[in-house]
N, C-alpha and C positions, 0 to 999 in steps of 0.2 A: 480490512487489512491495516491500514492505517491505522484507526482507531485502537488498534490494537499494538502497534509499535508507539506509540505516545502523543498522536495526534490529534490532540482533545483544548476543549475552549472550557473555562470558566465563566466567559461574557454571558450575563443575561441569566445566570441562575441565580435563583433565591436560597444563596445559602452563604457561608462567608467564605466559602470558595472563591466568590464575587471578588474578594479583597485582595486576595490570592490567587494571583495567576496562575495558567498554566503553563507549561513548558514551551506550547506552543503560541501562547498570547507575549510570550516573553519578546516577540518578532511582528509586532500588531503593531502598526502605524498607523497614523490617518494625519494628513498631512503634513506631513513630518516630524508626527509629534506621537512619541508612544502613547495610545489608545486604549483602556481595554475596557470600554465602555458601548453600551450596546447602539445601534443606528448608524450611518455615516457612510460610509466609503474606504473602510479599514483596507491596508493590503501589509503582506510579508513584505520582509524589509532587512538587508545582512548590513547596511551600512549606515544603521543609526537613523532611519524613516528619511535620508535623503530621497531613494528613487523607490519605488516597487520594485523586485526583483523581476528579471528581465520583462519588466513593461506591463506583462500579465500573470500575476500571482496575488491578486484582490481576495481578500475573505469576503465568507458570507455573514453582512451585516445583523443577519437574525431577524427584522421584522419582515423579509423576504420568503420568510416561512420554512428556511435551509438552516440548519444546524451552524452555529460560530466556528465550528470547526473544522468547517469545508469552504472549499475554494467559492468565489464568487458565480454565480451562473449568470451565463447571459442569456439573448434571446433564443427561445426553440421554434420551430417550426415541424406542425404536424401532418401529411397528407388527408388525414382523416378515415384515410379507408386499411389501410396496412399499418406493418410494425414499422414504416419507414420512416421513422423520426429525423430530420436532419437536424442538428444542434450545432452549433458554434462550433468548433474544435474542443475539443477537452484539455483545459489547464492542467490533468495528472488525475492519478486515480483517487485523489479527495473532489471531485468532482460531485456534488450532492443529487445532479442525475444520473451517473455514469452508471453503464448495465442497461438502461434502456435502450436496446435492439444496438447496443455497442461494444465489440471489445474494451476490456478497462487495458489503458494508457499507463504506464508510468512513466514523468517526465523529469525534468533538469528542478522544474520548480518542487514536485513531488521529494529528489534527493537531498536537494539544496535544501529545504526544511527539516529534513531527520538530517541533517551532518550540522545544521545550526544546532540541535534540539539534543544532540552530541553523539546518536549515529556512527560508528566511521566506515565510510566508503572506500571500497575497492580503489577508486579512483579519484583525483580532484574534479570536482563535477562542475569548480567555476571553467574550467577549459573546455567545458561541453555543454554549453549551450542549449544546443539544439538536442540535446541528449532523447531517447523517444524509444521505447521498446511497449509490445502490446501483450496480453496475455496468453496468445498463441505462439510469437515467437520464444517469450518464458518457456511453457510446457517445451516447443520444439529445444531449446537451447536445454532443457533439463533431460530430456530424452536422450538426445543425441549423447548426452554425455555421462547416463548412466545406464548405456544401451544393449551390449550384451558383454553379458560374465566371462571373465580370463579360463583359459581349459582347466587350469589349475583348481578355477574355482568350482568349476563342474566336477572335478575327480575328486576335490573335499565333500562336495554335495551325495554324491553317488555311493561313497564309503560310507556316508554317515548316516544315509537310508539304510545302506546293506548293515551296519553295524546296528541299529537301531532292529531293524526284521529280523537278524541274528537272535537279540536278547529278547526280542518279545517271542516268539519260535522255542527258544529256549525256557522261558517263564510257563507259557503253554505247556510243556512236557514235562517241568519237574511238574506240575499242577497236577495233571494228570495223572500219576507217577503217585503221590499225595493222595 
């Protein structure tokens, strides 16, 4: 999903894309100094690579084996025997494991990079912090809100069946007729 709203790295290709950022490397820090070169400890950054955005919005450096343009991963933890993977928290759905035996997250860091990336949000998303919805409450919040049809629009429905059987009924019989 991301990758498809503009969420994309140039760091680390062989092409002269290299030279040319992306949209999203355009917010690539590494110690407070724009970055968009591959290894390191890069993170998002709205205020010029002073802080990382809220503390935890790290990219991934690329020789970690994760795509430049996903968030940093950290450590996971496997039982061995089930799908119980327990993982870090997820920093938002560029999460470069996210979907392993996890609803995907959309977070404040997730927003806050498409409204840098120029995005515009329902909302100011620096006032929301803690901002957090998962792929379940999405579907329910989509549901719920386009859940069932006005009468109106059932008696449009209903006519436009009967008008529709009408003229094929009637195509039938001049046919015939013919």
């Amino acid at each position: 999903m991301g990758h498809a709203l503009g969420f994309t790295s140039a760091v680390g290709q062989n092409t002269t894309l290299n030279s040319r950022p992306s949209n999203t490397d355009m917010f690539r820090y590494k110690n407070g100094v724009w970055d968009n070169t591959w290894g390191g400890n890069p993170y998002f950054s709205i205020d010029g690579g002073a802080t990382e955005y809220l503390g935890n919005a790290g990219f991934s450096a690329g020789p970690d084996g994760f795509q430049t343009s996903h968030w940093r991963e950290g450590a996971r933890i496997h039982d061995g025997v089930s799908c119980t993977i327990l993982l870090e928290p997820q920093v938002g759905i560029h999460d470069p494991t996210g979907g392993i035996c996890q609803q995907g997250i959309v977070t404040a860091q997730d927003l806050a990079i498409m409204d840098a990336m120029g995005w515009n949000l329902a909302f100011d998303i620096l006032t929301r912090p803690n901002y957090k919805i998962n792929t379940a409450q999405i579907l329910r919040n989509y549901i719920s809100a386009n859940n069932v049809p006005e009468p109106s629009s059932w008696a449009m429905m209903i006519a436009g069946f009967g008008l529709v059987g009408g003229a094929m009924r009637r195509r039938a019989l001049q046919a015939s007729i013919a």
